[in-house]
C-alpha positions in Angstrom: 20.6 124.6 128.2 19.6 128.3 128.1 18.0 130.1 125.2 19.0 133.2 124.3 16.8 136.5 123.4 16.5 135.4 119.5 14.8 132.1 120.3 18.4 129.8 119.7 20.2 127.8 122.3 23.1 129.6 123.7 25.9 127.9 123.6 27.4 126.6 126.9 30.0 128.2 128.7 33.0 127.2 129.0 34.9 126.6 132.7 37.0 129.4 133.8 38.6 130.1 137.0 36.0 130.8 138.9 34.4 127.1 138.8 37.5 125.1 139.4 38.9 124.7 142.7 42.4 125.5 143.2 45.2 123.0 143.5 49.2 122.3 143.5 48.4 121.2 140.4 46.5 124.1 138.7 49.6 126.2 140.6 52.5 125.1 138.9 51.0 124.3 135.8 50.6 128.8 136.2 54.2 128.7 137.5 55.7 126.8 135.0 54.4 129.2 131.9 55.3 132.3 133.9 58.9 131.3 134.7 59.5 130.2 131.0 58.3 133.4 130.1 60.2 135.3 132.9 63.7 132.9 131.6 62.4 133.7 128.2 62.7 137.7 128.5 64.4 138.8 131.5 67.1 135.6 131.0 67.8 137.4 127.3 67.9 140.8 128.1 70.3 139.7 130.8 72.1 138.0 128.8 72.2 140.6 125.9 73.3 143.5 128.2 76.2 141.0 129.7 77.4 140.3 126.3 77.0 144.2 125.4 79.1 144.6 128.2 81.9 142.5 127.0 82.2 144.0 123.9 82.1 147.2 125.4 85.7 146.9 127.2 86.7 146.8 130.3 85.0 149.9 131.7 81.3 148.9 130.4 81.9 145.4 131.9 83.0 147.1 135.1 79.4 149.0 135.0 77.7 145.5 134.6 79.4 143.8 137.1 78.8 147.1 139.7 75.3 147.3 138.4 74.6 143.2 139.3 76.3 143.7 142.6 73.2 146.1 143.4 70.1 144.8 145.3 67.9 144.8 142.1 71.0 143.0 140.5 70.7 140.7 143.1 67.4 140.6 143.0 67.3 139.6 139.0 70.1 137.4 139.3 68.4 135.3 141.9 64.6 135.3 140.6 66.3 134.2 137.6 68.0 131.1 139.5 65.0 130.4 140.8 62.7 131.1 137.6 65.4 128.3 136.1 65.3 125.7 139.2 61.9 125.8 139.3 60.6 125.4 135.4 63.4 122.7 135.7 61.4 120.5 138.0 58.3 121.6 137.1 59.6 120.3 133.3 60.8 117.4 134.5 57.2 116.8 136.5 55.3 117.2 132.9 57.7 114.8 131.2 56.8 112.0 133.8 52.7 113.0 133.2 54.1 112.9 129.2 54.9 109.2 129.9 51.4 108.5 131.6 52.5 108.4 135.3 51.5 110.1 138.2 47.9 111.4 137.0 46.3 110.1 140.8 45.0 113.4 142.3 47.1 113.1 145.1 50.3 111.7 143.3 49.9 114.7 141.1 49.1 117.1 144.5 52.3 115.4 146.0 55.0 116.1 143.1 53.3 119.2 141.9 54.7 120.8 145.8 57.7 119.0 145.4 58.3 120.6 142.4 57.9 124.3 143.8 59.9 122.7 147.3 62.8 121.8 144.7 62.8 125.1 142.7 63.2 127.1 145.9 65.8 124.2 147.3 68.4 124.3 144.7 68.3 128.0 144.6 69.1 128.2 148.1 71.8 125.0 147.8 73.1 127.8 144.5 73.2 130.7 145.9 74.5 129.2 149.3 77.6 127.6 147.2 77.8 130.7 145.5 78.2 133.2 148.2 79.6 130.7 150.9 82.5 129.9 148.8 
């Protein structure tokens, strides 16, 4: 171990990004805090101005509705689908790790890009039975 300049050992540092090699793994684990935090504040204020709207009367909620017809309404609407989809599977990936299963490197590889596969799949299968109705 290294000394430092007053004559004690330094103390060792610890891994950081850097030093591990990136994996499905490492990726979702990532994905899965961002999207709970991205369903956490964009998923309330969403839901705060919609329910602003309704209490508002008819003509805010008509603003709202124009307003989430938009392409950045669009845009949150479906990043929020897919921030939902994904921290779904991604949740339901950690609950099977919670139970001790699927820690194998490359069982863990294998569902960790399932999970992100699923997240984009069922926002596609929503949005498709959404719009194609």
């Amino acid at each position: 171990m290294a000394t430092a300049s007053t004559g004690r050992k330094a103390r060792p540092l610890s891994p950081h990004l850097q030093i591990w090699r990136w994996g499905p793994a490492m990726a979702i684990s990532i994905l899965h805090r961002i999207t709970g935090n991205g369903l956490a504040i964009v998923g309330l204020t969403t839901l705060l101005c919609w329910l602003g709207a309704i209490v508002g009367g008819p003509e805010s909620y008509a603003k709202f509705a124009a307003a989430a017809v938009t392409i950045p309404g669009r845009v949150i609407f479906v990043g929020l689908s897919w921030a939902f989809f994904n921290h779904f599977a991604s949740g339901l990936r950690h609950f099977v790790l919670d139970i001790g299963a699927g820690f194998e490197l490359k069982e863990n590889a294998l569902w960790s890009i399932l999970s992100i596969l699923t997240g984009i799949l069922f926002t596609a299968a929503f949005w498709a039975a959404i719009l194609l109705r």
